[in-house]
C-alpha positions as CSV (number, residue, x, y, z in Angstrom):
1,X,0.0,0.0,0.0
2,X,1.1,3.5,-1.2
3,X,2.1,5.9,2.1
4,X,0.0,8.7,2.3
5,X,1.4,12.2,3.8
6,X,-0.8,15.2,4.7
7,X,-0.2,18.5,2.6
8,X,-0.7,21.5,5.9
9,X,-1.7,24.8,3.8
10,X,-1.7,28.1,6.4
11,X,-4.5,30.2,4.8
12,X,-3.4,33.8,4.3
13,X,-5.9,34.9,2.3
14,X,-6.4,39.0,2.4
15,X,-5.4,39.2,6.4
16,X,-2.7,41.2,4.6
17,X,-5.1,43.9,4.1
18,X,-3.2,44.9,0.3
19,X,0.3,45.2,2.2
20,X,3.2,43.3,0.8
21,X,5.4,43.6,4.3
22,X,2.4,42.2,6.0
23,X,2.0,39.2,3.2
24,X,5.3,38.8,3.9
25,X,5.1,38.3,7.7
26,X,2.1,36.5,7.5
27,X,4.6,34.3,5.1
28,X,7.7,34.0,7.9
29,X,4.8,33.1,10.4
30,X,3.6,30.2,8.2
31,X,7.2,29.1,7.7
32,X,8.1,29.2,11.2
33,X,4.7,26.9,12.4
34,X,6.8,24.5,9.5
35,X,3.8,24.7,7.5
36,X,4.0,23.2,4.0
37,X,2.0,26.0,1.8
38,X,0.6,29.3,2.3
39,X,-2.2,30.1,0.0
40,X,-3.5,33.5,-0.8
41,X,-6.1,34.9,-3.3
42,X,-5.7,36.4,-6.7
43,X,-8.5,38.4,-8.3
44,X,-9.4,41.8,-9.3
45,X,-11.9,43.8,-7.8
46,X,-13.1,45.0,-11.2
47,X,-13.7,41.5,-12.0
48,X,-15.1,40.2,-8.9
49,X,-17.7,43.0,-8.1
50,X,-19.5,45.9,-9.7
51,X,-19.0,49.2,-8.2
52,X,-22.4,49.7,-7.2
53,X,-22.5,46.8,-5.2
54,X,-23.0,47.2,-1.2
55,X,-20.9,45.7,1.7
56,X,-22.4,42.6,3.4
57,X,-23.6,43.8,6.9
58,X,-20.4,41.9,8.5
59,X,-17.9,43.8,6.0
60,X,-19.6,47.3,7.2
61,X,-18.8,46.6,10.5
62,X,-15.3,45.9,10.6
63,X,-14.3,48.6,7.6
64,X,-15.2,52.0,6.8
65,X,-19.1,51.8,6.2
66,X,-19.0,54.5,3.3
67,X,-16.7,52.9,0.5
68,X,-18.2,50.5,-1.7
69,X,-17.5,46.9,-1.8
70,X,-15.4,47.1,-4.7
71,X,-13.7,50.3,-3.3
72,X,-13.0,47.7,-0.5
73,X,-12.2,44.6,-2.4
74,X,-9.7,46.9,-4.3
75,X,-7.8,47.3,-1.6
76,X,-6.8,43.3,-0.7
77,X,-5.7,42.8,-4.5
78,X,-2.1,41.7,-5.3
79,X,-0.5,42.8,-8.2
80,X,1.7,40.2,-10.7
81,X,4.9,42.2,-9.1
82,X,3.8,41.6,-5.6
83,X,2.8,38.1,-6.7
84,X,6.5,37.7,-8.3
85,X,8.0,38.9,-4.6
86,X,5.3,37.0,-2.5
87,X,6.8,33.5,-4.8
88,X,10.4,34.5,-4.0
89,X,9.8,35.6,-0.5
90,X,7.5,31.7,0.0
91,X,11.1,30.5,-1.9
92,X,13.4,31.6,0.6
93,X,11.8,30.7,3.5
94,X,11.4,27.4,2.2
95,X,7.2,27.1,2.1
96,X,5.2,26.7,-0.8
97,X,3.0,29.3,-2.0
98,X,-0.8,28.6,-3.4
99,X,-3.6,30.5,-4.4
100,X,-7.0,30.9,-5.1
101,X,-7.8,32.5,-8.8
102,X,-11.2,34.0,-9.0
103,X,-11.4,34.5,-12.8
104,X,-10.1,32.9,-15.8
105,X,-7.7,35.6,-15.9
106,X,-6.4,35.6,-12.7
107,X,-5.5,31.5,-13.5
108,X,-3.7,32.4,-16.2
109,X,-1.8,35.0,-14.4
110,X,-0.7,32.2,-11.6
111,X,0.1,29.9,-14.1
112,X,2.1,32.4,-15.9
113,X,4.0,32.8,-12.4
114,X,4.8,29.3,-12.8
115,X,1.8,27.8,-10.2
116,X,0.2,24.5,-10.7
117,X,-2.0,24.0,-8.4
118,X,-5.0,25.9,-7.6
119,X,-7.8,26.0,-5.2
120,X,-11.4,26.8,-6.6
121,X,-13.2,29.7,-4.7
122,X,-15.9,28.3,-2.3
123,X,-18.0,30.4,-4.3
124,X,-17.6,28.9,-7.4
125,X,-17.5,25.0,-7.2
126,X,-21.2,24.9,-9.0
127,X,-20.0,27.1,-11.4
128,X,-19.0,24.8,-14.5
């Protein structure tokens, strides 16, 4: 019988609130608990949301109440470059990085950046 090993992902997400230094800690921190991967999320706010859409009552009480959803989702996205240094910075440190693409597009973009493996938002696993 073939051994069997369990993969540990630490799930970033957007706890790094659109900051590259904080990405990066949250990185060290999931290197240090000797976790295997660290998966955030890739998407863009122009294609996740419309700009008239409102904040879920949960989202308007922990951020500012006045700025759109999108104006909010804006804010979490990471760009290719901080992608490219999020990679590197998973590479030293000696931890995998992973991530969730929201879009067609933003697939492509982590496969361009070398990634293989992918985890389908929770969102989306009816959408064929």
């Amino acid at each position: 019988m073939k051994s069997k090993t369990t993969l540990i992902i630490a799930e970033a997400g957007v706890n790094h609130n659109g900051s590259l230094e904080k990405a990066k800690r949250l990185i060290n921190v999931a290197a240090e608990a000797e976790v295997d991967m660290v998966k955030f999320q890739t998407f863009s706010a122009d294609r996740l949301v419309t700009t008239s859409a409102h904040k879920a009552e949960y989202q308007n009480q922990s951020t500012d109440g006045s700025e759109s959803q999108h104006a909010m989702i804006h804010k979490l996205e990471l760009s290719p470059e901080m992608h490219e240094e999020l990679i590197a910075h998973c590479q030293r440190r000696g931890i995998g990085f992973f991530s969730t693409g929201f879009d067609t597009q933003s697939v492509d973009l982590l496969v361009e950046l070398g990634q293989d493996l992918f985890k389908i938002p929770s969102g989306e696993i009816t959408n064929l």
